[in-house]
C-alpha positions, 0 to 999 in steps of 0.5 A: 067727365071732361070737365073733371079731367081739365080741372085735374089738370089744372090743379095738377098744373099748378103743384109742377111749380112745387118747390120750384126755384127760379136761378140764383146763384151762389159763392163768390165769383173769384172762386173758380180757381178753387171749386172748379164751378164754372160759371164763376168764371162766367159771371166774373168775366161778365162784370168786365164786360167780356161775357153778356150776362147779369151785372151783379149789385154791389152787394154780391161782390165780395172776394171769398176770402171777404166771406166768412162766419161772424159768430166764431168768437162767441160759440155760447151765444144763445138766442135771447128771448123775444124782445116784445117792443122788437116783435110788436114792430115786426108783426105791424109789417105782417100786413095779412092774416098773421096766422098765415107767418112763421117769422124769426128775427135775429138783429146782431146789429148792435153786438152789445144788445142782440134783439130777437123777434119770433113771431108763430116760432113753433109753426111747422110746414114743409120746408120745400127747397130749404131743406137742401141746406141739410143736404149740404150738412149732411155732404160736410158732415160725412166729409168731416166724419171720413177725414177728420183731421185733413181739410186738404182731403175734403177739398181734395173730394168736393173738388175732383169727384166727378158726377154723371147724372143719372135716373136719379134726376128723373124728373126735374124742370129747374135750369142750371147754367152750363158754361165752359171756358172759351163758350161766348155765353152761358146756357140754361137748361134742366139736368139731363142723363150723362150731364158731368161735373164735380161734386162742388158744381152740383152743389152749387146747381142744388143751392143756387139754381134750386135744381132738385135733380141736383140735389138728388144727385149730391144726396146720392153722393152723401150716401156713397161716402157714408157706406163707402167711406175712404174707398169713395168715389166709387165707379158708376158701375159700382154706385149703380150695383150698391143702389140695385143690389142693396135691399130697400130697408137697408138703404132707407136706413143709409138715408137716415144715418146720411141726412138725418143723423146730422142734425142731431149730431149737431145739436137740432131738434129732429122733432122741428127740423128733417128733410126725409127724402130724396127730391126726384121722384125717381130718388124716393123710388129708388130709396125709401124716405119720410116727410120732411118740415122745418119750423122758424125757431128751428131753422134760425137756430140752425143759421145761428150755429152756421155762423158760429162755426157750428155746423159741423166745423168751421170749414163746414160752416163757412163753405156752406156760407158761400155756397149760400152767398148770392152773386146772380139773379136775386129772387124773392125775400132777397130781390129787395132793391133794399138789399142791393148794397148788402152781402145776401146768404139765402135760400128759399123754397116754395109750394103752391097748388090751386084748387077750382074757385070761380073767377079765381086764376091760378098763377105760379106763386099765387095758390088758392089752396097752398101757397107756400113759401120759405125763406132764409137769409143772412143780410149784412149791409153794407157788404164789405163794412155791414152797419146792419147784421141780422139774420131772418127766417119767414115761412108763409101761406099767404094764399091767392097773393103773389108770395115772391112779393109778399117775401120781397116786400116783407124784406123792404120793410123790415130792412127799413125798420133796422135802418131806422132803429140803428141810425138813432143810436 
Protein backbone atom coordinates (compact mmCIF):
# COMPACT_ATOMS: atom_id res chain seq x y z
CA UNK A 1 0.00 0.00 0.00
CA UNK A 2 2.86 2.31 0.55
CA UNK A 3 4.54 1.36 -1.78
CA UNK A 4 1.39 2.01 -4.28
CA UNK A 5 0.74 5.71 -2.48
CA UNK A 6 4.66 6.92 -3.31
CA UNK A 7 4.46 5.86 -6.99
CA UNK A 8 0.88 7.84 -7.28
CA UNK A 9 2.59 10.47 -6.07
CA UNK A 10 5.15 10.11 -8.32
CA UNK A 11 3.64 10.10 -11.28
CA UNK A 12 0.97 12.52 -10.07
CA UNK A 13 4.34 14.66 -9.39
CA UNK A 14 5.56 14.20 -12.92
CA UNK A 15 1.82 15.42 -14.85
CA UNK A 16 2.13 19.04 -12.01
CA UNK A 17 4.74 20.14 -15.04
CA UNK A 18 1.68 19.49 -17.47
CA UNK A 19 1.62 22.46 -19.91
CA UNK A 20 4.19 24.24 -17.82
CA UNK A 21 6.04 26.81 -19.54
CA UNK A 22 9.20 28.42 -18.05
CA UNK A 23 9.29 32.59 -18.74
CA UNK A 24 9.52 34.10 -22.16
CA UNK A 25 8.45 37.03 -22.65
CA UNK A 26 6.68 38.69 -25.42
CA UNK A 27 6.08 42.26 -27.48
CA UNK A 28 8.60 44.60 -28.28
CA UNK A 29 10.27 46.38 -25.55
CA UNK A 30 9.56 50.10 -26.46
CA UNK A 31 5.70 49.13 -26.05
CA UNK A 32 5.05 50.28 -22.56
CA UNK A 33 3.78 53.56 -23.69
CA UNK A 34 1.26 52.15 -25.63
CA UNK A 35 0.13 48.82 -23.50
CA UNK A 36 0.82 49.60 -20.32
CA UNK A 37 2.74 46.33 -19.65
CA UNK A 38 5.05 47.08 -17.32
CA UNK A 39 7.74 45.14 -17.50
CA UNK A 40 8.41 46.51 -20.92
CA UNK A 41 9.95 49.26 -19.13
CA UNK A 42 11.76 46.77 -16.93
CA UNK A 43 13.70 44.85 -19.50
CA UNK A 44 14.24 48.25 -21.74
CA UNK A 45 15.89 49.94 -19.04
CA UNK A 46 17.66 46.68 -18.15
CA UNK A 47 19.35 46.96 -21.79
CA UNK A 48 20.73 50.35 -20.70
CA UNK A 49 22.29 48.75 -17.83
CA UNK A 50 19.79 50.77 -15.20
CA UNK A 51 17.59 47.76 -14.11
CA UNK A 52 19.65 43.78 -13.63
CA UNK A 53 17.83 41.56 -15.74
CA UNK A 54 18.37 39.56 -18.84
CA UNK A 55 20.35 41.34 -21.66
CA UNK A 56 18.50 40.37 -24.59
CA UNK A 57 19.97 39.08 -28.21
CA UNK A 58 19.89 40.82 -30.98
CA UNK A 59 17.14 39.36 -32.42
CA UNK A 60 14.69 40.37 -30.03
CA UNK A 61 15.37 44.25 -30.49
CA UNK A 62 13.11 45.12 -32.73
CA UNK A 63 11.00 48.57 -32.01
CA UNK A 64 7.04 47.88 -32.41
CA UNK A 65 6.62 49.75 -35.35
CA UNK A 66 9.62 46.98 -36.93
CA UNK A 67 7.22 44.30 -36.10
CA UNK A 68 4.64 43.52 -38.55
CA UNK A 69 2.73 41.08 -40.86
CA UNK A 70 4.59 39.78 -44.04
CA UNK A 71 1.55 38.07 -45.81
CA UNK A 72 -0.69 41.25 -46.23
CA UNK A 73 0.12 41.71 -49.89
CA UNK A 74 -0.99 38.21 -50.89
CA UNK A 75 -4.43 37.44 -48.91
CA UNK A 76 -4.84 34.35 -51.55
CA UNK A 77 -1.62 32.60 -50.98
CA UNK A 78 -2.24 29.15 -50.28
CA UNK A 79 0.02 26.76 -48.76
CA UNK A 80 1.66 24.59 -51.76
CA UNK A 81 1.89 21.05 -51.36
CA UNK A 82 4.62 19.26 -49.98
CA UNK A 83 8.02 19.62 -51.76
CA UNK A 84 9.35 15.99 -51.72
CA UNK A 85 13.11 16.95 -52.00
CA UNK A 86 11.95 19.74 -49.00
CA UNK A 87 10.54 16.82 -46.84
CA UNK A 88 12.88 14.27 -47.31
CA UNK A 89 15.72 16.84 -46.08
CA UNK A 90 13.74 17.80 -43.22
CA UNK A 91 12.55 14.23 -42.09
CA UNK A 92 16.77 13.25 -41.88
CA UNK A 93 16.82 15.77 -39.09
CA UNK A 94 14.03 13.73 -37.27
CA UNK A 95 16.82 11.61 -35.65
CA UNK A 96 14.18 9.58 -33.46
CA UNK A 97 11.13 7.28 -34.26
CA UNK A 98 9.50 9.56 -36.83
CA UNK A 99 6.18 8.49 -35.49
CA UNK A 100 6.99 10.33 -32.66
CA UNK A 101 6.62 14.16 -34.85
CA UNK A 102 4.05 16.10 -36.06
CA UNK A 103 6.00 18.69 -38.42
CA UNK A 104 5.02 21.55 -40.82
CA UNK A 105 7.45 23.50 -42.46
CA UNK A 106 6.67 26.78 -44.39
CA UNK A 107 9.99 28.25 -46.07
CA UNK A 108 9.02 32.22 -47.60
CA UNK A 109 12.60 32.63 -47.98
CA UNK A 110 12.56 32.91 -51.52
CA UNK A 111 9.10 34.59 -52.27
CA UNK A 112 9.06 33.32 -55.95
CA UNK A 113 9.34 29.66 -54.73
CA UNK A 114 7.76 29.07 -51.21
CA UNK A 115 8.53 25.14 -50.26
CA UNK A 116 6.34 23.59 -47.71
CA UNK A 117 7.22 20.32 -45.81
CA UNK A 118 4.74 18.48 -43.65
CA UNK A 119 5.72 15.57 -42.14
CA UNK A 120 2.49 13.19 -40.05
CA UNK A 121 0.40 16.66 -41.02
CA UNK A 122 -2.64 15.05 -39.93
CA UNK A 123 -1.49 14.15 -36.15
CA UNK A 124 -3.61 15.48 -33.71
CA UNK A 125 -2.83 15.82 -29.86
CA UNK A 126 -3.39 18.19 -27.37
CA UNK A 127 -1.95 21.44 -27.95
CA UNK A 128 -1.21 21.87 -24.10
CA UNK A 129 -0.11 26.11 -23.77
CA UNK A 130 -0.38 26.83 -27.63
CA UNK A 131 -4.01 26.51 -27.35
CA UNK A 132 -3.64 29.96 -25.93
CA UNK A 133 -3.25 31.78 -28.90
CA UNK A 134 -7.11 30.90 -29.60
CA UNK A 135 -7.57 32.55 -26.69
CA UNK A 136 -6.12 35.53 -27.77
CA UNK A 137 -8.12 35.07 -31.05
CA UNK A 138 -11.02 34.73 -29.48
CA UNK A 139 -10.24 38.31 -26.89
CA UNK A 140 -9.69 40.01 -30.82
CA UNK A 141 -12.34 38.33 -32.36
CA UNK A 142 -15.26 39.80 -29.58
CA UNK A 143 -13.11 42.97 -29.82
CA UNK A 144 -13.47 43.21 -33.51
CA UNK A 145 -17.40 41.78 -33.45
CA UNK A 146 -18.21 44.82 -30.46
CA UNK A 147 -16.23 47.97 -32.37
CA UNK A 148 -16.09 47.33 -35.87
CA UNK A 149 -15.48 50.22 -36.99
CA UNK A 150 -12.98 51.76 -34.02
CA UNK A 151 -9.47 50.62 -33.56
CA UNK A 152 -9.10 53.45 -30.86
CA UNK A 153 -11.98 51.46 -29.01
CA UNK A 154 -10.18 48.30 -28.96
CA UNK A 155 -7.14 49.67 -27.64
CA UNK A 156 -9.08 52.07 -25.61
CA UNK A 157 -10.52 48.20 -23.70
CA UNK A 158 -6.90 46.26 -23.86
CA UNK A 159 -5.50 49.30 -22.43
CA UNK A 160 -7.68 50.23 -19.34
CA UNK A 161 -9.68 47.44 -18.31
CA UNK A 162 -8.44 46.62 -15.52
CA UNK A 163 -8.36 42.61 -14.05
CA UNK A 164 -8.49 41.44 -10.12
CA UNK A 165 -7.40 38.16 -10.11
CA UNK A 166 -9.75 35.73 -8.79
CA UNK A 167 -10.73 31.97 -8.19
CA UNK A 168 -10.40 31.49 -11.42
CA UNK A 169 -6.57 31.21 -11.19
CA UNK A 170 -6.97 28.29 -8.81
CA UNK A 171 -4.43 26.66 -9.17
CA UNK A 172 -1.54 27.63 -10.92
CA UNK A 173 2.42 27.52 -10.55
CA UNK A 174 3.67 29.42 -13.76
CA UNK A 175 5.44 32.84 -12.58
CA UNK A 176 4.98 36.15 -13.81
CA UNK A 177 7.18 39.25 -13.57
CA UNK A 178 5.61 41.95 -11.48
CA UNK A 179 7.59 45.18 -11.79
CA UNK A 180 6.38 49.00 -11.22
CA UNK A 181 8.11 52.04 -12.26
CA UNK A 182 10.91 53.25 -9.55
CA UNK A 183 11.13 48.96 -8.10
CA UNK A 184 14.96 48.15 -8.50
CA UNK A 185 14.21 44.93 -9.98
CA UNK A 186 11.69 42.89 -11.38
CA UNK A 187 9.85 39.75 -9.09
CA UNK A 188 8.62 36.50 -10.20
CA UNK A 189 6.13 34.74 -8.85
CA UNK A 190 2.48 32.82 -9.65
CA UNK A 191 -0.78 34.99 -9.85
CA UNK A 192 -2.45 35.33 -6.37
CA UNK A 193 -6.09 36.65 -5.57
CA UNK A 194 -6.69 40.23 -5.85
CA UNK A 195 -3.26 40.55 -8.17
CA UNK A 196 -4.51 43.97 -10.49
CA UNK A 197 -3.54 44.79 -14.03
CA UNK A 198 -5.02 45.75 -17.42
CA UNK A 199 -6.24 43.56 -19.98
CA UNK A 200 -2.93 44.09 -22.09
CA UNK A 201 -0.74 42.81 -19.17
CA UNK A 202 -2.70 39.57 -18.56
CA UNK A 203 -2.21 38.95 -22.01
CA UNK A 204 1.13 39.47 -22.00
CA UNK A 205 1.48 36.70 -18.47
CA UNK A 206 -0.68 34.11 -20.48
CA UNK A 207 1.49 34.38 -24.03
CA UNK A 208 4.64 35.15 -22.66
CA UNK A 209 5.26 33.59 -19.23
CA UNK A 210 2.89 30.67 -20.13
CA UNK A 211 0.65 31.35 -16.65
CA UNK A 212 -2.50 29.33 -17.03
CA UNK A 213 -4.10 31.61 -14.39
CA UNK A 214 -3.64 34.12 -16.77
CA UNK A 215 -4.94 32.77 -19.25
CA UNK A 216 -7.99 31.65 -17.07
CA UNK A 217 -8.46 35.11 -16.20
CA UNK A 218 -8.55 37.01 -20.08
CA UNK A 219 -11.05 33.83 -21.18
CA UNK A 220 -13.01 34.99 -18.52
CA UNK A 221 -12.61 38.47 -19.94
CA UNK A 222 -13.52 36.99 -23.39
CA UNK A 223 -16.88 35.67 -22.15
CA UNK A 224 -17.83 39.12 -20.32
CA UNK A 225 -17.53 41.01 -23.53
CA UNK A 226 -19.40 38.37 -25.48
CA UNK A 227 -22.33 38.41 -23.10
CA UNK A 228 -22.07 42.07 -22.26
CA UNK A 229 -20.81 43.76 -25.17
CA UNK A 230 -20.72 47.68 -24.90
CA UNK A 231 -21.58 47.51 -21.56
CA UNK A 232 -18.17 45.77 -20.95
CA UNK A 233 -16.22 46.07 -18.30
CA UNK A 234 -18.20 45.41 -15.94
CA UNK A 235 -17.61 45.48 -11.90
CA UNK A 236 -16.41 42.35 -9.91
CA UNK A 237 -19.44 42.37 -8.19
CA UNK A 238 -21.16 42.31 -11.55
CA UNK A 239 -18.67 39.47 -13.15
CA UNK A 240 -19.07 37.63 -10.12
CA UNK A 241 -23.26 37.27 -10.16
CA UNK A 242 -23.07 36.78 -14.13
CA UNK A 243 -20.83 33.47 -13.41
CA UNK A 244 -22.83 32.34 -9.89
CA UNK A 245 -26.14 33.20 -11.37
CA UNK A 246 -25.84 32.00 -14.62
CA UNK A 247 -26.88 28.35 -15.42
CA UNK A 248 -24.03 25.76 -16.20
CA UNK A 249 -25.47 25.11 -19.82
CA UNK A 250 -26.01 28.43 -20.54
CA UNK A 251 -22.27 29.47 -19.95
CA UNK A 252 -20.83 26.19 -21.25
CA UNK A 253 -22.73 27.70 -24.52
CA UNK A 254 -21.08 31.17 -23.89
CA UNK A 255 -17.83 29.27 -24.09
CA UNK A 256 -18.40 27.81 -27.16
CA UNK A 257 -19.44 30.93 -28.93
CA UNK A 258 -16.24 32.95 -27.31
CA UNK A 259 -13.47 30.32 -28.11
CA UNK A 260 -14.61 28.10 -30.54
CA UNK A 261 -16.84 30.17 -32.97
CA UNK A 262 -13.86 31.99 -33.77
CA UNK A 263 -12.11 29.50 -35.44
CA UNK A 264 -14.34 28.68 -38.00
CA UNK A 265 -15.33 32.37 -38.39
CA UNK A 266 -12.00 32.41 -39.47
CA UNK A 267 -11.75 30.04 -41.93
CA UNK A 268 -10.19 26.71 -39.67
CA UNK A 269 -11.05 23.30 -39.22
CA UNK A 270 -13.00 22.69 -35.59
CA UNK A 271 -12.33 19.40 -36.55
CA UNK A 272 -8.29 19.96 -36.37
CA UNK A 273 -7.97 22.96 -34.17
CA UNK A 274 -10.13 23.55 -30.45
CA UNK A 275 -9.27 24.75 -27.40
CA UNK A 276 -12.38 23.66 -25.27
CA UNK A 277 -11.85 24.81 -21.97
CA UNK A 278 -10.58 26.76 -19.22
CA UNK A 279 -6.74 26.00 -18.06
CA UNK A 280 -7.32 26.16 -14.04
CA UNK A 281 -9.16 23.88 -12.45
CA UNK A 282 -11.40 26.11 -10.87
CA UNK A 283 -12.20 27.51 -14.42
CA UNK A 284 -13.40 24.01 -15.80
CA UNK A 285 -15.42 23.98 -12.58
CA UNK A 286 -17.04 27.10 -12.82
CA UNK A 287 -17.65 26.72 -16.90
CA UNK A 288 -18.56 23.32 -18.44
CA UNK A 289 -15.89 22.73 -21.24
CA UNK A 290 -14.48 19.72 -23.92
CA UNK A 291 -11.09 18.40 -25.06
CA UNK A 292 -9.04 20.60 -26.88
CA UNK A 293 -6.31 19.49 -29.96
CA UNK A 294 -4.39 20.90 -32.75
CA UNK A 295 -2.80 19.32 -35.61
CA UNK A 296 0.43 20.67 -37.44
CA UNK A 297 -1.31 21.21 -40.86
CA UNK A 298 -3.96 23.09 -38.93
CA UNK A 299 -2.04 25.27 -36.71
CA UNK A 300 0.31 26.27 -39.78
CA UNK A 301 -2.64 27.28 -41.48
CA UNK A 302 -3.38 29.40 -38.64
CA UNK A 303 0.29 31.20 -38.82
CA UNK A 304 -0.43 31.42 -42.33
CA UNK A 305 -3.46 33.48 -42.00
CA UNK A 306 -1.83 35.67 -39.03
CA UNK A 307 0.55 36.81 -41.06
CA UNK A 308 -1.90 37.37 -43.88
CA UNK A 309 -3.72 39.91 -41.94
CA UNK A 310 -6.30 37.14 -41.50
CA UNK A 311 -6.96 36.34 -37.97
CA UNK A 312 -9.78 38.37 -37.66
CA UNK A 313 -7.85 41.66 -38.97
CA UNK A 314 -5.27 43.24 -39.62
CA UNK A 315 -4.83 45.00 -36.38
CA UNK A 316 -6.02 41.67 -34.60
CA UNK A 317 -3.26 39.68 -36.37
CA UNK A 318 -0.23 42.19 -35.96
CA UNK A 319 -1.12 42.81 -32.24
CA UNK A 320 -1.28 39.13 -31.68
CA UNK A 321 2.27 39.22 -33.56
CA UNK A 322 3.92 41.09 -31.02
CA UNK A 323 2.29 39.45 -28.25
CA UNK A 324 4.14 36.50 -29.55
CA UNK A 325 7.52 38.18 -30.22
CA UNK A 326 10.31 37.05 -27.96
CA UNK A 327 12.35 39.62 -26.09
CA UNK A 328 13.00 37.51 -22.73
CA UNK A 329 14.42 34.37 -21.99
CA UNK A 330 14.11 32.12 -25.00
CA UNK A 331 12.90 28.55 -24.31
CA UNK A 332 12.83 25.68 -25.99
CA UNK A 333 12.54 25.20 -30.23
CA UNK A 334 13.59 29.07 -29.83
CA UNK A 335 16.53 28.75 -27.16
CA UNK A 336 18.50 27.86 -30.47
CA UNK A 337 21.76 30.13 -30.28
CA UNK A 338 21.06 29.41 -34.14
CA UNK A 339 18.29 31.88 -33.62
CA UNK A 340 20.20 34.63 -31.64
CA UNK A 341 20.14 37.15 -34.60
CA UNK A 342 16.82 36.63 -35.69
CA UNK A 343 13.24 38.04 -34.63
CA UNK A 344 11.53 35.03 -33.06
CA UNK A 345 7.11 34.82 -33.03
CA UNK A 346 6.63 31.57 -30.66
CA UNK A 347 4.63 29.80 -28.35
CA UNK A 348 5.19 26.25 -27.24
CA UNK A 349 3.31 23.95 -24.59
CA UNK A 350 4.10 20.68 -23.20
CA UNK A 351 2.73 17.46 -21.08
CA UNK A 352 4.57 14.97 -19.62
CA UNK A 353 3.80 12.38 -17.29
CA UNK A 354 5.75 9.25 -16.03
CA UNK A 355 4.81 5.97 -15.03
CA UNK A 356 7.14 3.18 -12.95
CA UNK A 357 9.84 1.70 -14.90
CA UNK A 358 13.07 0.29 -13.35
CA UNK A 359 16.14 2.20 -13.52
CA UNK A 360 14.21 4.66 -15.21
CA UNK A 361 14.11 8.55 -13.45
CA UNK A 362 11.39 10.72 -14.18
CA UNK A 363 12.75 14.34 -15.10
CA UNK A 364 10.40 17.57 -16.14
CA UNK A 365 10.30 17.24 -19.76
CA UNK A 366 11.64 13.71 -19.89
CA UNK A 367 8.29 11.55 -19.54
CA UNK A 368 8.21 7.56 -20.02
CA UNK A 369 4.66 7.78 -20.61
CA UNK A 370 3.90 11.15 -22.12
CA UNK A 371 6.34 13.56 -23.13
CA UNK A 372 4.74 16.05 -25.15
CA UNK A 373 5.69 19.09 -26.50
CA UNK A 374 4.42 21.72 -29.18
CA UNK A 375 5.80 24.47 -30.60
CA UNK A 376 5.24 27.27 -33.08
CA UNK A 377 7.22 29.94 -34.14
CA UNK A 378 7.76 32.43 -36.99
CA UNK A 379 11.82 33.11 -37.66
CA UNK A 380 12.85 35.84 -39.61
CA UNK A 381 16.62 36.08 -39.79
CA UNK A 382 18.29 38.51 -39.50
CA UNK A 383 15.47 40.74 -37.67
CA UNK A 384 15.76 44.08 -39.05
CA UNK A 385 16.63 42.76 -42.65
CA UNK A 386 15.52 38.72 -42.69
CA UNK A 387 17.57 36.87 -45.36
CA UNK A 388 15.64 33.65 -44.06
CA UNK A 389 11.72 33.68 -43.45
CA UNK A 390 9.91 30.51 -42.68
CA UNK A 391 7.33 29.49 -40.49
CA UNK A 392 7.38 26.05 -38.31
CA UNK A 393 5.09 24.00 -36.39
CA UNK A 394 6.70 20.53 -34.27
CA UNK A 395 4.33 18.72 -32.17
CA UNK A 396 6.53 15.74 -30.51
CA UNK A 397 6.26 12.76 -27.99
CA UNK A 398 9.65 11.73 -28.10
CA UNK A 399 9.48 9.78 -24.42
CA UNK A 400 12.40 9.50 -21.93
CA UNK A 401 14.64 12.29 -23.92
CA UNK A 402 14.70 15.81 -22.60
CA UNK A 403 11.98 17.46 -25.29
CA UNK A 404 13.16 21.35 -24.55
CA UNK A 405 16.62 19.62 -26.33
CA UNK A 406 15.14 17.78 -28.76
CA UNK A 407 12.70 20.95 -29.93
CA UNK A 408 15.94 23.21 -29.60
CA UNK A 409 18.08 20.92 -31.49
CA UNK A 410 15.65 20.22 -34.09
CA UNK A 411 15.76 24.27 -34.45
CA UNK A 412 19.61 24.34 -34.88
CA UNK A 413 19.49 21.88 -37.69
CA UNK A 414 16.83 22.97 -39.57
CA UNK A 415 18.07 26.63 -39.45
CA UNK A 416 21.33 25.40 -40.70
CA UNK A 417 19.69 23.42 -43.58
CA UNK A 418 17.88 27.12 -44.77
CA UNK A 419 21.28 28.72 -44.44
CA UNK A 420 22.69 26.09 -46.66
CA UNK A 421 19.90 26.00 -49.55
CA UNK A 422 19.66 29.92 -49.72
CA UNK A 423 23.20 30.81 -49.53
CA UNK A 424 23.48 28.68 -52.96
CA UNK A 425 21.07 30.56 -54.80
Amino acid sequence: MIMRRFLALWVFAAMLGAFCAALSMAYPLNGYETTGIARLEAYRLAQEGKLKARVQPPGALLTVEKVDLRLTGQKDFVIPAPDADFTAAVDRLLVHDPNSYGVAVLDLSDKTRPRYCEIRGDYRANPGSVGKILIAMGLFQALADVYPDSIPDRLRILRTTMVTADEFIISDHHQVPLWQPGQPKITYRSLRMGDRANLYTYLDWMLSASSNAAASMVLREVMLLNHFGREYPVSADESAAFFRQTPYKEKAALLVRALQDPVTRNGLDLANLRQGSFFTRKGKQLVGGTTSYATPAELMRWLVKLEQGRVVDEFSSREIKRLLYMTQRRIRYASSPALNNAAVYFKSGSLYKCEPEPGFECKKYQGNAVNMLNSVAIVEDPAADPHLYYLVVVMSDVLRKNSAVVHQTLATWLHRLLERDHAQK
